[in-house]
ZATIMI-977563 format. One line per field, with one value per atom (N, C-alpha, C): x, y, z; atom name. Coordinates in Angstrom, 2 decimals, padded with zeros to 5 digits. Each point is the difference from the previous one (the first is absolute). Example, Ala and Ser with C-alpha at 12.3 -4.5 7.8 and 13.67 -1.06 7.14 Angstrom:
! ZATIMI-977563
xx (013.19 -000.89 000.90 -000.35 000.82 -000.77)
yy (-005.69 001.19 001.20 001.05 001.19 001.09)
zz (007.80 000.00 000.00 -000.72 000.06 000.73)
a (N CA C N CA C)
//
This chain:
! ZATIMI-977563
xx (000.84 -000.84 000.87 000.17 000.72 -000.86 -001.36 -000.63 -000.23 000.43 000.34 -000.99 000.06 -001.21 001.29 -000.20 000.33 -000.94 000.20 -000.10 000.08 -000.82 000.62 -000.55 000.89 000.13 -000.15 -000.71 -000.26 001.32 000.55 001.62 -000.95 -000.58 000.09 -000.68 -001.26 -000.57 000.79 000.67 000.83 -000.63 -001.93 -000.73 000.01 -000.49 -000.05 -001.41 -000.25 -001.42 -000.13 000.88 -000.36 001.08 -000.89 000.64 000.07 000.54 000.67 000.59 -000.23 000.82 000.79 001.29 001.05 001.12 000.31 000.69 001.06 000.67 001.85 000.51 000.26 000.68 000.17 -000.98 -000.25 000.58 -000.20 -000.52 001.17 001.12 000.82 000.25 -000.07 -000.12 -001.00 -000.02 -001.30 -001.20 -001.25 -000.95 -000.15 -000.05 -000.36 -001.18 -001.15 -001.37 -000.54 -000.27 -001.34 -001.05 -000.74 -001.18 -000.25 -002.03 -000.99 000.80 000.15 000.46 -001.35 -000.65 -001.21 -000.29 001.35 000.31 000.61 000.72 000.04 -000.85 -001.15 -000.78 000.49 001.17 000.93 000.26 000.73 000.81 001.51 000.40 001.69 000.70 001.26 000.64 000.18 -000.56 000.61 001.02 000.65 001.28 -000.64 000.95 000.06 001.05 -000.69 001.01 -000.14 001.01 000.03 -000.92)
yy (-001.20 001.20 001.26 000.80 000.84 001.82 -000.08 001.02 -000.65 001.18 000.44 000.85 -000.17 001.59 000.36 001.38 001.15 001.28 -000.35 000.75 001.74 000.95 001.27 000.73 000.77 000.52 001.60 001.06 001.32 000.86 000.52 000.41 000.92 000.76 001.17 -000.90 -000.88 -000.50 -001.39 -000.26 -001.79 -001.39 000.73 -001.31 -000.58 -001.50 -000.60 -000.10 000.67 000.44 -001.34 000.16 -000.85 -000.52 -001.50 -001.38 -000.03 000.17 000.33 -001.59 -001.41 -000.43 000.55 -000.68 000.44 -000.93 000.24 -000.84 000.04 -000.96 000.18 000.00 -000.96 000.42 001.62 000.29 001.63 000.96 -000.30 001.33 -000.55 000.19 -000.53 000.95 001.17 001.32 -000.11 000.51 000.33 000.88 -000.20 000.96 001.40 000.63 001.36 000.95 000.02 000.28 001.34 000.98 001.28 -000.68 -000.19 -000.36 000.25 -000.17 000.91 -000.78 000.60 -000.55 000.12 -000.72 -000.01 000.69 000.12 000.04 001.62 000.55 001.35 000.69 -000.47 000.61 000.46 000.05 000.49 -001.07 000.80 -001.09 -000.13 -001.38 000.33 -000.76 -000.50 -000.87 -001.13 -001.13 -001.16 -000.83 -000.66 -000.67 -001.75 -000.50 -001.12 -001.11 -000.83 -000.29 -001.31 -000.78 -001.19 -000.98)
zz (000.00 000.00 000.00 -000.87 -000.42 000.90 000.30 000.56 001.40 000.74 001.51 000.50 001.10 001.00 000.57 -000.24 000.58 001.12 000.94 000.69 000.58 -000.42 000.02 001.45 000.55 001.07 -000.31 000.60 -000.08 000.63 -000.75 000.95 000.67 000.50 001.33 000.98 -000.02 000.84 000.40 -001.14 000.14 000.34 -000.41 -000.14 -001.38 000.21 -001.70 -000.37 -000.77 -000.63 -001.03 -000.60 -001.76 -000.54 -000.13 -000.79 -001.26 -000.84 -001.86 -000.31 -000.85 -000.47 -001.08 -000.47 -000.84 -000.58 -001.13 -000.72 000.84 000.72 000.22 -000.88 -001.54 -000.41 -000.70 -000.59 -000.57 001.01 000.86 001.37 000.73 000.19 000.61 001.07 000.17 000.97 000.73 001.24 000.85 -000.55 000.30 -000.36 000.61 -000.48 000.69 -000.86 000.68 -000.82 000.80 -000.42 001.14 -000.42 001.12 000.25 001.50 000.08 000.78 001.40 001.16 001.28 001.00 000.15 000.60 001.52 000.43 001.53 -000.04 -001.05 000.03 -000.73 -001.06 -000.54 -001.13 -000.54 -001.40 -000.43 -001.57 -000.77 000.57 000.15 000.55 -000.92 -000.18 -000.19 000.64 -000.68 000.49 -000.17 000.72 -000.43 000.33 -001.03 000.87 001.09 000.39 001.73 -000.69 000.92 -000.07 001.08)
a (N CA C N CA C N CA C N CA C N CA C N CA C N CA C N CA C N CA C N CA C N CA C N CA C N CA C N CA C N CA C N CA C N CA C N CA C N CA C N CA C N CA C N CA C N CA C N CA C N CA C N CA C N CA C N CA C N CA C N CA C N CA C N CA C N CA C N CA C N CA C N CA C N CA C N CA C N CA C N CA C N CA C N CA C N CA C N CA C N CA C N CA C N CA C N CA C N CA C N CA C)
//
């Protein structure tokens, strides 16, 4: 199985909002997406954690 879950984390709040699968091989870098942070009410950046 070549697609993974990734996990993304809200950098100011440092909760994990949202589950994204993803190619490993394609996507060999971490994700980093803005999207809605439910808990601050804005759009933030998310990263992803291991």
């Amino acid at each position: 199985m070549a697609r993974d879950h990734a996990i993304l984390a809200c950098t100011e709040c440092k909760r994990r909002n949202y589950i994204k699968t993803r190619n490993k091989k394609t996507m060999a870098e971490r994700i980093e997406l803005k999207k809605y942070c439910r808990f601050d009410r804005k759009h933030t950046v998310h990263r992803e954690v291991k």
